[in-house]
N, C-alpha and C positions, 0 to 999 in steps of 0.2 A: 094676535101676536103681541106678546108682552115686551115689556121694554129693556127685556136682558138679551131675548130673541133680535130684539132691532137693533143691540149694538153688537151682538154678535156679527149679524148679515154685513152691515156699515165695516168691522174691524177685519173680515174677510175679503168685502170688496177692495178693501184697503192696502190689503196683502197682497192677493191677484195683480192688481194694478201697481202694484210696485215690482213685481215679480216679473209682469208682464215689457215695464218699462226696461228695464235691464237688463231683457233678452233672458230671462229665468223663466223655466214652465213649470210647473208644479203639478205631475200623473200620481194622480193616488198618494200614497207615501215616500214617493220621490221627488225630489227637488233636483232641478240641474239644470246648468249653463253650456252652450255651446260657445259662444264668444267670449266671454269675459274670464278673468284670472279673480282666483279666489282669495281674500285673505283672510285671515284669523288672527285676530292681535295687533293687528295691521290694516291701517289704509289705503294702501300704495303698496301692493301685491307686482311683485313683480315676472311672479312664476303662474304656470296654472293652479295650482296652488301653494299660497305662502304662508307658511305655518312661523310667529313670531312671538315669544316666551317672553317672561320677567324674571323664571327662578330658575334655577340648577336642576330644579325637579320637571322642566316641564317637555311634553313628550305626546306621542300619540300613544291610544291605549289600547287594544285587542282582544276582544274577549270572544266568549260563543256561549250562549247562556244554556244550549246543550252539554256543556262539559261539565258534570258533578264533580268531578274526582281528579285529586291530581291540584295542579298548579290552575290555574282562574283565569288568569291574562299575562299577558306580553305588552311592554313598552318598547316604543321606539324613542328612545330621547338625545334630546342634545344639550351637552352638560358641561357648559365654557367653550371648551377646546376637543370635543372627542364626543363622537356618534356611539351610541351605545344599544344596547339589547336587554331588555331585564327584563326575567321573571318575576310574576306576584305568588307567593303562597297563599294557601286557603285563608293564612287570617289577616290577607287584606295586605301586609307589608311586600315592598319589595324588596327582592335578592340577589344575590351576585349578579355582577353584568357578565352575562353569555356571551356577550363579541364585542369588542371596540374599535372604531376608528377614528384616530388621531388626522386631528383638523391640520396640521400644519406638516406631517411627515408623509401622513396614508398611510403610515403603518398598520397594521391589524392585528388585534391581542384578542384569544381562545380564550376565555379561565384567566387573565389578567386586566388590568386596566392601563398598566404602564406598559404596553408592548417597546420592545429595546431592539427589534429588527422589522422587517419587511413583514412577516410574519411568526409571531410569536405563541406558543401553544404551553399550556398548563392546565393541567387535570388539579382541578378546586378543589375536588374531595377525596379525601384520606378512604383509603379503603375501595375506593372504588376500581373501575375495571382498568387494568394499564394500557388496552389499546388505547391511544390520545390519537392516530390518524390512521385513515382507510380511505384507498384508491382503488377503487374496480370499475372492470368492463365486462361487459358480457359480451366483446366481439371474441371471436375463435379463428377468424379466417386471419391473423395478423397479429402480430405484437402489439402492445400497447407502451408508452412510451414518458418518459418525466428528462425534459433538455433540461441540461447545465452548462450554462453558456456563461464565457467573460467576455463580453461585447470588447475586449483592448484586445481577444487573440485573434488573429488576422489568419489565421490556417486553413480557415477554411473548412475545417472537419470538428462536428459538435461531439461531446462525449451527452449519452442516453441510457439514463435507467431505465430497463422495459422490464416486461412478464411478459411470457406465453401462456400459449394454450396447453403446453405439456406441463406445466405447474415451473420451469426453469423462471429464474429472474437473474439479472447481470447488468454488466456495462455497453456498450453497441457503440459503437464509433461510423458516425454518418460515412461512406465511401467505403470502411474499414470492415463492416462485417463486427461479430461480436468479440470483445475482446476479455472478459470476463465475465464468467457463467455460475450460476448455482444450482443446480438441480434438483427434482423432487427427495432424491436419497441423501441428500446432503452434500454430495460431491463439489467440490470446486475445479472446476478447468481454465486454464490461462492460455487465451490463445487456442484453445477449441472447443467448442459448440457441443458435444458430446464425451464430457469426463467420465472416464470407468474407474476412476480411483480416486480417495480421499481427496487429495489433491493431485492433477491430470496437468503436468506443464508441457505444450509445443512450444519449444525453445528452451535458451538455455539459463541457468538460475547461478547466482552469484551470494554466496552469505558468508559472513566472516566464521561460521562454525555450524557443525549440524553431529545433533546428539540422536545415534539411531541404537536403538534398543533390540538384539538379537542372542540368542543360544550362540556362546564361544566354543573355540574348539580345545579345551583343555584336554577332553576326553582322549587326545592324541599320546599322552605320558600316563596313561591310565597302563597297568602290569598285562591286562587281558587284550590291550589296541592289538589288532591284526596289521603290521607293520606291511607292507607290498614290498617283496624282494625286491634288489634296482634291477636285476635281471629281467623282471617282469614287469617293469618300469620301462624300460628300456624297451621291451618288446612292443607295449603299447601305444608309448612314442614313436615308434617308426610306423606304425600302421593307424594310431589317428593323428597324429601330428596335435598333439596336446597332451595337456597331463591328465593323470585318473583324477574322475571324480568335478573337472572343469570341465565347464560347457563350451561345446564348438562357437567357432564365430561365427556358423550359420544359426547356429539359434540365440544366440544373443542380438545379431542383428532382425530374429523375428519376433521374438520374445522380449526383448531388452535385458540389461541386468541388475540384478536389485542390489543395494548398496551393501544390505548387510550380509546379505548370501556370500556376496562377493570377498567382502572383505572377511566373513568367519573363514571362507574358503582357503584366501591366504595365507593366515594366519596357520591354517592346518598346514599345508603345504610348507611352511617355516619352517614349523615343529617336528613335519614329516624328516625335512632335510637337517636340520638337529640332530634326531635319530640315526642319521645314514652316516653326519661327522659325527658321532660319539663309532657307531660301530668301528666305522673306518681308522680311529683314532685307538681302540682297543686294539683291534687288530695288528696296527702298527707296534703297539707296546710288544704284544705275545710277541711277534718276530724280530724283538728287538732284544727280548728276552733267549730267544731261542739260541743269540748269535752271542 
């Protein structure tokens, strides 16, 4: 045995026996402690492991030396005042921080380093995809659910953004049942769970104006209008008890009434009655002339 061999053996027994004192075993390529806390940079480890830096830059590193392609490694560092996430590119530098957390708020910034709320999101690259967030479950049997709560309201009843399993998403009111719905077709319903039209209100709606878009009835003063005798006006009213051309109260209580239907409908009916005082009003002339 030469004497690089015999300090080799000496510098090993040296290591063992320090490994061994400190409650460190050493299996093959593994080192490890069951008792003692580790430090790095530090004497006086106060954690199972306590990781303690000199520069802004200093961090745990990540890599997998199976990965060719793409990004290299991932840092975990701490940089003053805020926990951070960084990608390395292939040539070695690093890039934007991927997540932050602020030392002294807990805030958390996506794609920022200044997060300005609880959580803050920013899509870094120009061009890229605009989904910036995704929420899923693959449960089916149940809603799935995102509470908005102000811990000052005492009510008692939380408001809940869910999704279903029917593709609907809305508002949910804990005790309340859902109080605002979207559905796969686009539909919105207020106040009920299954909307059949654009917008689907249970209950009643309040707006200072509402511009509705419908075919008018001018076509009443057109020379070729089939004017309805009042004779035959008259006949019709006493055996439906309504006027021609308006819908019974039994089917507007099944069917409802749509606003513009309704209101062209009047507005004929104006023009129809128009009609009846102009004739009424000739007529009067001829036999006024007659006398």
């Amino acid at each position: 045995m030469n004497l690089r061999q015999v300090f080799s053996v000496c510098f090993s027994l040296l290591i063992v026996g320090n490994l061994v004192q400190g409650d460190w075993v050493q299996s093959g390529n593994d080192l490890y402690t069951t008792t003692d806390d580790v430090g790095i940079g530090t004497s006086n480890p106060v954690a199972p492991l306590h990781l303690n830096g000199t520069t802004s830059s200093f961090g745990v590193l990540f890599t997998n030396s199976a990965n060719t392609v793409g990004e290299q490694a991932m840092r975990l560092a701490f940089d003053n005042d805020r926990m951070t996430f960084q990608r390395m590119s292939d040539s070695g530098a690093f890039e934007a921080n991927y997540l932050t957390i602020m030392q002294d708020t807990g805030w958390i910034g996506h794609g920022t380093t200044n997060p300005s709320s609880f959580l803050h999101v920013i899509n870094p690259v120009d061009g890229a995809a605009n989904l910036i967030a995704n929420f899923e479950s693959r449960r089916t049997a149940s809603n799935i659910y995102m509470r908005l709560r102000n811990l000052a309201y005492t009510g008692g009843n939380d408001i809940m953004l869910f999704a279903d399993s029917t593709g609907r998403v809305g508002f949910h009111q804990s005790g309340g049942g859902n109080k605002f719905v979207i559905n796969q077709d686009g539909f919105i319903g207020i106040h009920t769970t299954n909307p059949s039209y654009t917008l689907d209100v249970n209950g009643t709606a309040r707006a200072k104006e509402i511009i509705v878009e419908s075919n008018w009835a001018d076509f009443v003063f057109e020379e070729d209008y089939a004017l309805m005798p009042l004779e035959e006006v008259a006949d019709f009213i006493s055996e439906e008890k309504r006027l021609p051309g308006v819908k019974s109260a039994e089917e507007i209580r099944v069917e409802g009434a749509s606003v513009s239907e309704t209101q062209a409908m009047l507005l004929q009916k104006i023009e129809e009655m128009t009609l009846y005082i102009i004739q009424l009003e000739n007529r009067i002339h001829d036999l006024e002339n007659k006398n």
